[in-house]
N, C-alpha and C positions, 0 to 999 in steps of 0.2 A: 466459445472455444477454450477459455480460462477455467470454465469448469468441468474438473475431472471425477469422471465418475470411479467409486471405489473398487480396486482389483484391475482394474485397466490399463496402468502402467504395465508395459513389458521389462524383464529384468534387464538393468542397464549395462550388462558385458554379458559374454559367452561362457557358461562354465561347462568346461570337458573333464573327461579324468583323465586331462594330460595337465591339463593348468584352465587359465581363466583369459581367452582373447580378450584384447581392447583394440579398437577401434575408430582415429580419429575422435577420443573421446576423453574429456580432462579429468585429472583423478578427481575423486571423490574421498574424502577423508575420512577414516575411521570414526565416528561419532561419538564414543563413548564422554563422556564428561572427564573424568581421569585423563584419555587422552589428549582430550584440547588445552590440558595443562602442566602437558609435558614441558621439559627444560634440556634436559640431556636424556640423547638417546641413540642405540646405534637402532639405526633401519635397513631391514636387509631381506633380498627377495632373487628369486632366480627370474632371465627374462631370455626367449629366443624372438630373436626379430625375426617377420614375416615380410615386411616393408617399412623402408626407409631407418625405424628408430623407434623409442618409448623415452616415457617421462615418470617423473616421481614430484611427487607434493613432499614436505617437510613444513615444520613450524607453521600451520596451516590453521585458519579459523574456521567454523561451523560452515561459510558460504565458500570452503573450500581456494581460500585465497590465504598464501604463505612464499612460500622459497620454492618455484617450480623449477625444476632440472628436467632440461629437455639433450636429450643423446641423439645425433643424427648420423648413425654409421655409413652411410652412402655419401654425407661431407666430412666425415673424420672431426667432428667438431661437439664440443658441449655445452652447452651456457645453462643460466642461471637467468631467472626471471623473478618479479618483485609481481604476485599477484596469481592467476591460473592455468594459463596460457602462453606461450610466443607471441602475444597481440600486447603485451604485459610492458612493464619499464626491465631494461634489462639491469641485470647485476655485473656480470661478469660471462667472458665470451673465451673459449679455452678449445685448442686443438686438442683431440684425443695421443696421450703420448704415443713416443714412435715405436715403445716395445708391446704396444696393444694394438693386435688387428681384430677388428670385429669384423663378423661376415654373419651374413644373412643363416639360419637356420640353425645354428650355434648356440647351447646353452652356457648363460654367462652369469654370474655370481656379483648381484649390486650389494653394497652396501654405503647407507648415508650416517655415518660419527655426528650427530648432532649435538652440539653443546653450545645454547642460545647463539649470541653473534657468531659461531665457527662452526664453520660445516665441511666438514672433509668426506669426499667419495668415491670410493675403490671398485674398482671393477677387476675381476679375478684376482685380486691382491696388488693391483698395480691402481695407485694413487692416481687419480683423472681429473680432480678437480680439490682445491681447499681456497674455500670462501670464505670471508668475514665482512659481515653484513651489518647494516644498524635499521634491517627493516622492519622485520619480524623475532620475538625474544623467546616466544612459546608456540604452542599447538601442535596439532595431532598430521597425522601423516598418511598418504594414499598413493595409490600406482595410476598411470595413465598413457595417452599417446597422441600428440600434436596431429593438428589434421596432415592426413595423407599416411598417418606411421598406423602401421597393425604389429603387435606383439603379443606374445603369452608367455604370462605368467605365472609362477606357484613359490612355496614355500616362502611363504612373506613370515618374517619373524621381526621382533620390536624386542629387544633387552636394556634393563635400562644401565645407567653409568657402574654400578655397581653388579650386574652380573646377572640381576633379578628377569627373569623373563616376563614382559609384559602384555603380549600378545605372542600367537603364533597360529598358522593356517594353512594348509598344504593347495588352499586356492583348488583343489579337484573336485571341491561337491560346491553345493550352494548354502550350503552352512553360515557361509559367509556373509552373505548378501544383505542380512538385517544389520550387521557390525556396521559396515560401511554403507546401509543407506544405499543398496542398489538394487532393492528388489522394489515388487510393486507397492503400490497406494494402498493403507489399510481403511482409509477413510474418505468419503467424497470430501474434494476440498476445490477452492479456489486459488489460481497460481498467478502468479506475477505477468509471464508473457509466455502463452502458451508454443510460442518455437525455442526459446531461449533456455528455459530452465523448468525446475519441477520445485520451485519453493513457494512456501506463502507467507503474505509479510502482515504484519498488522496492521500496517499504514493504511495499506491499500483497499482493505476490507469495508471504510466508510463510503466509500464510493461504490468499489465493484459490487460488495454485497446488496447493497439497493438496487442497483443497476441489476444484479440477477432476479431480485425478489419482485421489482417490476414486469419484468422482459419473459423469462421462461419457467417464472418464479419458481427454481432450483432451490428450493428453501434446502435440502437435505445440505445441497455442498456450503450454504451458511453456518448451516448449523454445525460439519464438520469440520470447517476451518475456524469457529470460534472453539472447538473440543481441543482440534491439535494445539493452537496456537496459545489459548489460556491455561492450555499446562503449562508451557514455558513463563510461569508468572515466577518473579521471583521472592523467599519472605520477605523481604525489602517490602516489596510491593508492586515495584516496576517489572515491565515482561524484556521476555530478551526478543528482538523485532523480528526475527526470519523462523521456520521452518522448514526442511526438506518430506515434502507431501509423503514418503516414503517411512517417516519414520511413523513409532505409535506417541499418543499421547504420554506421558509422563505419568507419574504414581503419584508422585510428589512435589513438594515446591520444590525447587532449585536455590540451594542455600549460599550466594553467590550476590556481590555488591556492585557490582557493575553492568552497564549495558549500553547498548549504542540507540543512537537514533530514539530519543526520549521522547519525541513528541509524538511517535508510533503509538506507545502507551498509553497516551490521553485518545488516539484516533479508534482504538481496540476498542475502547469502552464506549465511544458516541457507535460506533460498528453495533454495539451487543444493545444499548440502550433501543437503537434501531428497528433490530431484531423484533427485543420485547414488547414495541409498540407495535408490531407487523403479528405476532402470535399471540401476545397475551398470556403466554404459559409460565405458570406459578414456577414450576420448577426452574428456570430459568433465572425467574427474580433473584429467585433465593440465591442460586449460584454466582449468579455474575453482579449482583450486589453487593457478596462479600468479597469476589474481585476488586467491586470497581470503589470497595470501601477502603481495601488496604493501598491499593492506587492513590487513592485522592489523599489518604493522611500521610502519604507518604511527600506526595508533593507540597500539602501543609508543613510540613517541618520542612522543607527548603526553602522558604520564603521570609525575607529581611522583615525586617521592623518598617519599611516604610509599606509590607504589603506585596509585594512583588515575588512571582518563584525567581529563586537564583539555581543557574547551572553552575556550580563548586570546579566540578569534572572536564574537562574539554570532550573525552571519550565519547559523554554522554550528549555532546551537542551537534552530532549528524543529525540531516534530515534526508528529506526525497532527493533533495540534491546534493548528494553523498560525492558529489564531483569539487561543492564548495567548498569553499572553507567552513573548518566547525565552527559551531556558537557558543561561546560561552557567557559566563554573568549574567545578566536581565537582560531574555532576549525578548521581544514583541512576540514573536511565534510563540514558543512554547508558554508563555505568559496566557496568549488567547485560546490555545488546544484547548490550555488548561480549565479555563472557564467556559468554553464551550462546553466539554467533557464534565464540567461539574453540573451545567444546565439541564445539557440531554440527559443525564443520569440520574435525576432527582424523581421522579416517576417511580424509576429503575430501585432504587434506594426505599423507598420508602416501601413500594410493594414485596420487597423482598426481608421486608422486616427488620429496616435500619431506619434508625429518627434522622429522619432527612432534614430536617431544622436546622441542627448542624453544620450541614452541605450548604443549603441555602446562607446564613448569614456568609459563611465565608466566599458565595458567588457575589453577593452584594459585597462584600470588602474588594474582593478582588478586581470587582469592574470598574469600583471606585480608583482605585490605586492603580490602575494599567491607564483610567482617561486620564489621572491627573499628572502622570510621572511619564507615561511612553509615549503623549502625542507633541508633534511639532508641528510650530507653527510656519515653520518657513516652509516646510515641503506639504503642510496640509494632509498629514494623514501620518499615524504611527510609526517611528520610526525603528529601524531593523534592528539596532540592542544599542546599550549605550557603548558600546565600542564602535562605532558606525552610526552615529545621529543624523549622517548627510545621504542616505539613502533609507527605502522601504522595502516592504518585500508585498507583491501582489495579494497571495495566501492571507498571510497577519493579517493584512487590512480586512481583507473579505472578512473572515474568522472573528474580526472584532465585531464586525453588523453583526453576524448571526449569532455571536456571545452577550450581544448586549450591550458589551461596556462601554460605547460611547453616548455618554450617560450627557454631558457638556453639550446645550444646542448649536454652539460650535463646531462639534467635531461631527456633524449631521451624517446621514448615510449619505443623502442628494451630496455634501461635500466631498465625503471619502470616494465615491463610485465618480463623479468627476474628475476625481485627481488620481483614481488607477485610468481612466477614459486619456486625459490630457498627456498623463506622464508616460504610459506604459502601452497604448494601441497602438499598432503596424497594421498593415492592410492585411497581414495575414493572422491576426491575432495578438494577445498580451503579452508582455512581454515578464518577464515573471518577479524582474527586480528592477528599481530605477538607478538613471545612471550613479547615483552617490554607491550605490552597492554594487554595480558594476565595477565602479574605478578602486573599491577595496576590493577586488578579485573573484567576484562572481560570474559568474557564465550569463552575456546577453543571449538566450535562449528562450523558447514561448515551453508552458509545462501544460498539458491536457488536464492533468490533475489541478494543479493549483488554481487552472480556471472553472475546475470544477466548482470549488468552493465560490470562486465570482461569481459563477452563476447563479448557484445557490442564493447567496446575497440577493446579488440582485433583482431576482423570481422573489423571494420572499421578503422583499422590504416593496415588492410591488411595481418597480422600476421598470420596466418595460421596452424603453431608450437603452440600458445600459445590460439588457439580456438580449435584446436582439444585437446588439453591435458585437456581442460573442457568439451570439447563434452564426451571424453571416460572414465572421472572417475565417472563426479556427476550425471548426469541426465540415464545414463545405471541403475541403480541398481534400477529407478524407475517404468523403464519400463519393467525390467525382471519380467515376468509370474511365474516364478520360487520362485521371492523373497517372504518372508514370510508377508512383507508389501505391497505386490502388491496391489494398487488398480486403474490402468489403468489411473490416475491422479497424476499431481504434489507436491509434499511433500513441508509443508512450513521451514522445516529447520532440520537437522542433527546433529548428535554427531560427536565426531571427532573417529567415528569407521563407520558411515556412516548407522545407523539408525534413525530414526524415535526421535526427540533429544529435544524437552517440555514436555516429558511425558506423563498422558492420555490426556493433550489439543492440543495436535499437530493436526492439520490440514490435511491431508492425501488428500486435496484436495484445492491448493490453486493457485489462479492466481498468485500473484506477483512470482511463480516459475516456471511458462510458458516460461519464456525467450527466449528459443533457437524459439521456436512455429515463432515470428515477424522475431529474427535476420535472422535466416536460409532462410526466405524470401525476406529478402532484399538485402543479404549475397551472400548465395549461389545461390539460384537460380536468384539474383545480382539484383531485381526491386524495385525499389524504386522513389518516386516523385522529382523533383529537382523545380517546382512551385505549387503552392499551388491547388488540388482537380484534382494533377496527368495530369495538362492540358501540363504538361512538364514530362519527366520521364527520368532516363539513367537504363539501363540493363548493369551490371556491375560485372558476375559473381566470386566470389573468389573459387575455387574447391573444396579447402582441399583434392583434391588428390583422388575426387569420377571421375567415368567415365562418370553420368549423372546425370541429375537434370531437373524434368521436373513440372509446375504447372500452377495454374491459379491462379491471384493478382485482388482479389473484390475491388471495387471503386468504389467511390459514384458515378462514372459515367460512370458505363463499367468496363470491366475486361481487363485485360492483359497476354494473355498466350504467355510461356515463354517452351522452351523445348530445351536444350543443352547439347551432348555427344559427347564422342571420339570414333572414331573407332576403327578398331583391328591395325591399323595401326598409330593410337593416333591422328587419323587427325580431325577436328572440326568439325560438324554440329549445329548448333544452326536456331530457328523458333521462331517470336515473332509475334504475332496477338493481336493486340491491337483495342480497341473498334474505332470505328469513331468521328474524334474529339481531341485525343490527340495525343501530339506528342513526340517523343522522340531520345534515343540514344543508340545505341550497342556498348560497350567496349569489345574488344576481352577479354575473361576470365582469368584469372591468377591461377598458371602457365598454358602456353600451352603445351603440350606434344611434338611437331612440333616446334620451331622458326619461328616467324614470319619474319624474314628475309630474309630466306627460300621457304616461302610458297607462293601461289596465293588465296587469297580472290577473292567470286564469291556470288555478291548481285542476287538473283533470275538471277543467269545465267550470269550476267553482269559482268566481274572484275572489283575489285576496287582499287584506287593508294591508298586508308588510311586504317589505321587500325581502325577508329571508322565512323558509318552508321547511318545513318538518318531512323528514324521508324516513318512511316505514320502511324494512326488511321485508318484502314479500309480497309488497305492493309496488306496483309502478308509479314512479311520479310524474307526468307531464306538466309543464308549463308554456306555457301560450303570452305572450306580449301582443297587446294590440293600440291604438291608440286613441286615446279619451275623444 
């Protein structure tokens, strides 16, 4: 439901040639780049209410969060809101003066005087509101209408301090609708929460995009949302984290020194590395090799003498949990994206005709330098940045197994996955930070995503204990029919009582908490590529203690059907049918129920003296366990 297929979006307001209705519907911001770096500006638009009232955006960012001014002619009253909505922190709360009556069907002349902290706003030339704010100091500006208000709209105009007309639109055709981002999807793409919004973020892409290429393998809406979203890279090198699925890709870089949520940019690139190994398509390399080159030396030049990235920036130190506090200096996170993103990319890199040499020593620097500088010994496991050495964060830890870098037989995976099991498990799942990072101001909260990467970990260091103890607490209570939040989809994040845990923004519907959907596929039913577009693959089932597991693995080049149980007697069968053309491997599945030292293997009737099997494309492979 996260993927949207291209052209399917309906336009998001009513254009007439009287003006443009809105509808219970929050502004949407002019897009342009220029605009998001407005300072001083008047804004100014004509509006007739139909119900209740309308709203305006000022000093606004790309995700449409700035200085909302909400008017409610049926309370005589105006305020000011810090974010998108009336759901928002308020600013300021103002009766409408006593020489202005608004009434229903009435055309009335707004104007917002913006100049960074001071915002004065007239309506028919009678002054209704002057603010000064220390929320918001720039951005772009949009119309809208708080649930239950319908209004319309026209003659939006934008002049700046000086006199210069910046915009202008008489809102009567649809002309408009590309400016602001409110026409349809030019591109199939993958969104955040398919009731909530229409953006796509880079973070999210590691997960949901697997999660698609497994499930309905939707490869086009991967491949679209790595098109829109790797435009937004900037020459720096880092990407700017969101998209509105609405816009088109970019021409060009983005010549621009800032960005939020920095560890979204190392997530794009393990996303595209993903990809690559799932298609195998040259053109591809090329492209997002020289992404994920200017990426990766970019993050090389932020890192100290002792080896370590350092965040400079606080801007740049949101994450998924945009609700925390940022990160800044040497944080564990971004530390381990970062090495992960350098691992999964080296394939990426070199087939796209970069000396991955390179890449590699500095993943071996790197994993040296995060084991010996960012693990603690008192908490037993990586601790959250050195601003906060008395807490960890879920994610980091995981991130660090599947990076590698707990290089120290100390810092072991069986220790790490222990110590997120002892510190961090509630009956309803993990809890996403421990108490040291709670008590510095973090949300006790469970994250679907973050557990994604637990699990990950855990499936692929083989652990078995520490993936079922996530299989049966978090992802159960989504899927019970029974639950009173049931909606047959993945929930974006939890309380630590194990509901439904943003309140009314919660997402009930969201890819990045797909997780188990990719791993179980590669996991259990054990297939996975080992060369790039599956032309290599091994069958490497983990059980977790089920008697069967049986599917078929879509590939851009053929499928792979895979089907392995026990008998009543716990003896193995396994069948893999793979397309013609690639080739592969069968690892006897872990545990077996039988010993293999015990047993007779029997390749389509043939014994065999090993315990792992060459799989022909074209040919079926059987194998048969019996016992000596």
């Amino acid at each position: 439901m996260t993927a949207i297929h291209k052209g399917s979006i309906p336009d998001f307001v009513e254009v007439t040639s009287k003006g443009t209705w809105v509808e219970s519907q929050a502004p949407q911001v002019q897009g342009s780049a220029a605009a998001a770096q407005l300072l001083q500006y008047n804004f100014t638009f004509s509006v007739k209410v139909a119900a209740r009232g309308f709203g305006f955006l000022v000093l606004a960012d790309t995700l449409n969060s700035g200085i909302y001014i909400a008017c409610d002619i049926d309370q005589g009253t105006i305020m000011a809101y810090a974010g998108t909505t009336p759901i928002n922190d308020v600013i300021q709360i103002a009766s409408l003066p006593s020489n202005l009556t608004m009434t229903s069907g009435t055309w009335y002349s707004v104007q917002a005087s913006v100049a960074m902290t001071d915002i004065v706003i007239t309506i028919d030339g009678v002054e209704a509101m002057s603010i000064s704010q220390q929320v918001r100091f720039f951005g772009s500006y949009g119309f809208g209408a708080s649930f239950g208000q319908r209004a319309l709209f026209r003659d939006l105009s934008v002049v700046s301090s000086s006199g210069e007309e910046l915009y202008s639109h008489s809102l009567t055709n649809s002309s408009f609708l590309p400016d602001f981002f409110l026409g349809t999807n030019p591109l199939d793409a993958i969104v955040d929460g398919s009731r909530r919004d229409r953006i796509a973020y880079t973070g999210d892409l590691d997960i949901s995009g697997a999660a698609t290429l497994s499930s309905t393998h939707g490869l086009k809406y991967v491949l679209g949302s790595l098109k829109l979203l790797g435009s937004y890279q900037t020459t720096t090198g880092f990407f700017i984290p969101t998209a509105k699925i609405q816009q088109e890709p970019l021409p060009t870089t983005l010549d621009v020194s800032i960005t939020g949520l920095i560890g979204y940019s190392f997530n794009i690139l393990t996303a595209a590395a993903t990809l690559y190994m799932h298609t195998g398509d040259a053109a591809l390399a090329r492209e997002w090799g020289t992404k994920a080159q200017k990426m990766l030396d970019w993050a090389d030049s932020q890192t100290l003498e002792n080896g370590l990235l350092n965040i400079s920036d606080v801007s740049f130190g949101g994450d998924w949990n945009y609700y925390d506090p940022p990160q800044a200096g040497v944080v564990t996170k971004f530390n381990v994206v970062y090495a992960y993103a350098l691992q999964e990319c080296l394939i990426l890199l070199a087939d796209g005709g970069i000396n991955a040499t390179v890449y590699q020593k500095r993943l071996s620097a790197l994993r040296q330098a995060i084991d010996t500088h960012l693990w603690s010994d008192d908490l037993q496991a990586y601790y959250l940045s050195e601003g906060i050495p008395d807490g960890f964060g879920q994610d980091s830890n995981a991130l660090a197994i599947l990076a590698g870098v707990n290089l120290d037989p100390a810092h072991s995976t069986q220790i790490i996955l222990s110590t997120l099991s002892r510190d961090l498990m509630t009956g309803v799942g993990p809890l996403s930070f421990s108490n040291g990072a709670v008590e510095a101001g973090f949300q006790r909260g469970i994250s679907p995503f973050a557990s994604a990467y637990h699990l990950r970990a855990a499936l692929h260091s083989g652990n078995g204990t520490a993936a079922l103890e996530l299989l049966d607490s978090l992802w159960p209570p989504m899927i019970d029919e029974q639950n009173a939040n049931y909606t047959g989809t993945m929930w974006e994040y939890l309380d630590s009582e194990g509901r439904p845990g943003l309140g009314i923004t919660t997402s009930l519907c969201h890819g990045w908490s797909a997780g188990p959907t990719a791993e179980l596929s590669k996991y259990v039913l054990g297939a996975r590529p080992t060369r790039p577009g599956w032309a290599e693959f091994k069958v490497a089932p983990l059980t977790l203690g089920l008697k069967a597991a049986k599917g078929k693995v879509p590939t851009a080049n053929g499928s792979i059907d895979v089907n392995w149980s026990f008998d009543d007697q716990g003896l193995l069968n396994v069948v893999v049918d793979a397309s013609l053309g690639m080739r592969g491997k069968l690892y006897l599945p872990e545990p077996l129920l039988v010993p293999a030292a015990s047993s007779t293997f029997r390749v389509n009737g043939v014994v065999q003296d090993n315990t792992t099997f060459e799989i022909t494309g074209g040919e079926k492979l059987v194998l048969t366990q019996t016992c000596k």
